[in-house]
C-alpha positions in Angstrom: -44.2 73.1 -114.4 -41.4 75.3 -114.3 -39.4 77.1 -111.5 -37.9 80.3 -111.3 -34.7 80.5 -111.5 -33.5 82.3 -108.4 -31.2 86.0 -108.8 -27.1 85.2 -108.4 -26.6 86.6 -105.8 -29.3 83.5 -104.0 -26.9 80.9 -105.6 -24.2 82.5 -103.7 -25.5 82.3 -100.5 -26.8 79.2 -101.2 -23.2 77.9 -101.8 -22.2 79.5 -98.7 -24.4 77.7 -96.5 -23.5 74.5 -98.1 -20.2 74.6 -97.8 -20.7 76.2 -94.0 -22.6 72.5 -93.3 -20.5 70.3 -95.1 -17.8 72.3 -92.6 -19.9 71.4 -89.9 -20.0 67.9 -90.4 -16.7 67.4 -90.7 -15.9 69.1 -87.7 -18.1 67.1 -85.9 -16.8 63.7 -87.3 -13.5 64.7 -86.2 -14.2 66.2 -82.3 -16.4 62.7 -82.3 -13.0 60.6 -83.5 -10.7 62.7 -81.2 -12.8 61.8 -77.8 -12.7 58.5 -75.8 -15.6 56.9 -76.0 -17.5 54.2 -73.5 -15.6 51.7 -75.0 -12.2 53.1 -74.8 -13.1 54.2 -70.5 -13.9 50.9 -69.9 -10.9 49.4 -71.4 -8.7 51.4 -69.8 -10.5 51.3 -66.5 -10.1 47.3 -66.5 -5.9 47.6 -67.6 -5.4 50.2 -65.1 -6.9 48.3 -62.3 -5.0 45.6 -61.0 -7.4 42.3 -59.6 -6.4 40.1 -56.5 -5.3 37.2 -58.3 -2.7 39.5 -60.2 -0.8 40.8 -57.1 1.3 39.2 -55.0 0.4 36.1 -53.3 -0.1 37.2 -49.3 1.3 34.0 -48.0 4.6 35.1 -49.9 4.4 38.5 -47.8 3.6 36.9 -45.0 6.8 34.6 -45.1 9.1 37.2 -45.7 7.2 39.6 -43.2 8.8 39.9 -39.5 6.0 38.1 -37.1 5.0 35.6 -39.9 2.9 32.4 -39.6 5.6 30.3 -40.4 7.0 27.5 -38.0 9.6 28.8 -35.8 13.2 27.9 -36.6 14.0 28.5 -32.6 12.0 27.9 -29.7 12.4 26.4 -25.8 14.2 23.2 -25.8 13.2 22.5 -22.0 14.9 22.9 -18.7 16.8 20.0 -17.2 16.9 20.2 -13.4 18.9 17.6 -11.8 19.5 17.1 -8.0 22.5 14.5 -6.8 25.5 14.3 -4.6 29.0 14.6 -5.5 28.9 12.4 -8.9 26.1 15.5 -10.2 28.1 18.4 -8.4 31.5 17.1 -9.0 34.7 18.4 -7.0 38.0 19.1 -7.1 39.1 15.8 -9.1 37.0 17.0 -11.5 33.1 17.5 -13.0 33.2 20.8 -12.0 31.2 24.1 -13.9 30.7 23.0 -17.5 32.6 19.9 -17.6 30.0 18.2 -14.9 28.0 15.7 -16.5 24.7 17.7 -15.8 25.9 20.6 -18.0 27.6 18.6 -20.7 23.9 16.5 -21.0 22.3 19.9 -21.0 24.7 21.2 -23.8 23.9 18.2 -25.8 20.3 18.2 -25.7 20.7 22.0 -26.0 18.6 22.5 -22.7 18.6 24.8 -19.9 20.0 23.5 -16.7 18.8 23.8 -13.6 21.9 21.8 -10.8 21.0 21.3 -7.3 23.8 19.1 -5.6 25.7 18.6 -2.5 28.7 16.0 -2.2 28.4 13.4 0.5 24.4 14.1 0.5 21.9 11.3 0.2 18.3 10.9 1.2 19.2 10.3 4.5 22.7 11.4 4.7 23.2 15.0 4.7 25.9 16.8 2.6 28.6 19.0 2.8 25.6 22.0 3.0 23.8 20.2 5.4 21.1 18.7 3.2 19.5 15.7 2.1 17.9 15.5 -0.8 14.3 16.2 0.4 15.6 19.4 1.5 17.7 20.1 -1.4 14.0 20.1 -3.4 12.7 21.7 -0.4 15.0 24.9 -1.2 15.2 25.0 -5.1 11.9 22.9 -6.6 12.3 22.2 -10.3 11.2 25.7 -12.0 9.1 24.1 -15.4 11.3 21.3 -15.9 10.7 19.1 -18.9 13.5 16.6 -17.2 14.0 16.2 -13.6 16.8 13.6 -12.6 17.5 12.8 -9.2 21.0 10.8 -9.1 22.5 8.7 -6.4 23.6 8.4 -3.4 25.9 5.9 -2.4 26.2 8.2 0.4 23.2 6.2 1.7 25.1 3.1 2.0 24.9 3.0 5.6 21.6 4.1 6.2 18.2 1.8 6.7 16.5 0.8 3.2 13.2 1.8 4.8 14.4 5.3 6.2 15.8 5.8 2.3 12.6 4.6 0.6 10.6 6.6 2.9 13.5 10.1 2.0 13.2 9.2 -1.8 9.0 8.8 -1.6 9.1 12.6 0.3 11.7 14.1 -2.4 9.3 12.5 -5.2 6.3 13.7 -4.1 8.0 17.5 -3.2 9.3 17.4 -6.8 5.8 16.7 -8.6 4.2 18.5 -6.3 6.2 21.5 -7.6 5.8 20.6 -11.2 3.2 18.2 -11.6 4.0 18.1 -16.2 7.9 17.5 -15.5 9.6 13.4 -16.6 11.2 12.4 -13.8 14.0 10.4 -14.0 15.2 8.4 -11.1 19.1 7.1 -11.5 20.4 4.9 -8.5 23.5 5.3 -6.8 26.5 4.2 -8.6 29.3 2.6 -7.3 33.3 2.9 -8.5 33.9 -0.1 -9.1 32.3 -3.7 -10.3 32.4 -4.9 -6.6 29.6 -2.6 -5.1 28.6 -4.0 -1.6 24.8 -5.8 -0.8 24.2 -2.9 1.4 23.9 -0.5 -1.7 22.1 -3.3 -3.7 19.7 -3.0 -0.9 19.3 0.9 -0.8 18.9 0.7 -5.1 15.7 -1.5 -4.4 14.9 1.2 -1.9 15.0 4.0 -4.1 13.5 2.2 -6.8 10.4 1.1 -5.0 9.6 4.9 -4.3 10.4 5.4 -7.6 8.1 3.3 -9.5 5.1 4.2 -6.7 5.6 7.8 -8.1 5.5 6.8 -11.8 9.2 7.4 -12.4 11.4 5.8 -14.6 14.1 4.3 -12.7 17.3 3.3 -13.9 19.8 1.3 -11.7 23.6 2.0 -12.5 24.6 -1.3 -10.4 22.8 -3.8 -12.6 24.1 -1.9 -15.6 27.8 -1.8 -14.7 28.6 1.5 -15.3 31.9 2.1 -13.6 32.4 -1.6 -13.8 35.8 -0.7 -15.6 36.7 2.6 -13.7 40.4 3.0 -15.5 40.5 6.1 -16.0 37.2 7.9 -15.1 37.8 7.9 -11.2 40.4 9.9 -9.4 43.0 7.1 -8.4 43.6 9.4 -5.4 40.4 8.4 -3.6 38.9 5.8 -5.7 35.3 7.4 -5.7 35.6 10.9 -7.1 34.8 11.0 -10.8 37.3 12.7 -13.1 36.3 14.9 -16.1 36.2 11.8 -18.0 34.0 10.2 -15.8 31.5 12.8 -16.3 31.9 12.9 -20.1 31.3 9.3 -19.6 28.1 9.3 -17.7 26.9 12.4 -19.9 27.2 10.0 -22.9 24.5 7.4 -20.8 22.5 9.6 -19.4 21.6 11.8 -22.7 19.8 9.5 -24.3 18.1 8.2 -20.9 17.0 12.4 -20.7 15.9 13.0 -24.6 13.7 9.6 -24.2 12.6 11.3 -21.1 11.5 14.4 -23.1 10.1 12.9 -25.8 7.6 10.5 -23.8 
């Protein structure tokens, strides 16, 4: 069976609309090549987007941050309040102001001090302000002291062991009363020499029966010897006034007595 062939000018349009769809393809193809398609969005989305574990670590931030988390390089190293006679106050021969031994102890220990002191004043005895010790703590109670000494007095020396217990008990109590979480620290009276007389013997047993009944650590200067060899730390002109060296002296006994203190 044979077909007709069809008239030229048929062949030419049929040629024409070949060519028109091969055209077409090929466009196609190419506006297909020339588009992203779901494979290229995703890859892009997933470089483009940057995942916890790639930025920075937040601790680093944190560190470097104002207002961090970590430790403190500076914080409150305590207050030291201390209450004495003349050997805490210190005079004209010398432990005045910041070479006292309260102030050099505080210095060392890098604490904030706290001095209330009167010379000649003892539990019984009162000093050159007109107070004994009760009423010293009675006017200026230790304001959140880690440390609260109370030094001395020799001042008592003359005074009935049982009047002076009864004094150092009442100054005790007002103190922890006033600051029940403070270490108190309870140093006897000292003497200026090695030859300290039985009546000051007696008034260190005094003070450190009250002290021990209030839970204090007491720590008697006459058994220790402290100014057993006073050459050069007491004021030759009275024989009792401490010199600046005798303050430095006592500040290098009574640190360690105050960071154990601190640390218990």
């Amino acid at each position: 069976m044979a077909f007709e062939r069809p008239p030229r000018w048929g062949l030419i349009a049929i040629v024409v609309l070949l060519l028109a769809n091969v055209g077409l393809v090929l466009l196609l193809v190419q506006r297909q090549n020339s588009e992203p398609g779901p494979t290229r969005s995703v890859a892009a989305a997933t470089t483009g987007t940057t995942s916890p574990r790639t930025t920075a670590p937040a601790t680093g931030t944190r560190s470097s941050a104002p207002g961090s988390s970590a430790p403190e390089t500076t914080g409150d190293p305590g207050v030291l309040a201390v209450y004495g006679d003349g050997y805490s106050s210190g005079n004209s021969e010398g432990g005045t102001g910041a070479a006292g031994w309260p102030a050099l102890v505080a210095q060392q220990l890098d604490m904030q001090l706290q001095l209330s002191a009167a010379t000649l004043a003892g539990y019984v005895r009162p000093g050159s302000t007109g107070q004994t010790y009760p009423q010293l703590v009675q006017a200026q109670p230790p304001a959140d002291a880690s440390v609260t000494v109370v030094f001395g007095s020799r001042n008592d020396v003359a005074a009935d062991p049982a009047e002076v217990q009864a004094a150092a008990s009442a100054t005790f109590a007002a103190i922890l009363a006033a600051d029940p979480s403070t270490r108190l620290l309870v140093i006897g009276p000292c003497w200026s020499s090695a030859a300290a007389p039985a009546e000051l013997t007696a008034v260190s047993t005094a003070v450190q029966a009250a002290a021990q009944a209030a839970g204090a650590t007491y720590v008697d200067p006459l058994t220790r010897g402290w100014f057993a060899a006073p050459a050069g730390l007491v004021s030759p002109a009275d024989g009792i006034s401490l010199l600046d060296a005798g303050h430095s002296y006592l500040g290098d006994l009574i640190a360690p007595l105050v960071d154990t203190a601190r640390s218990s």
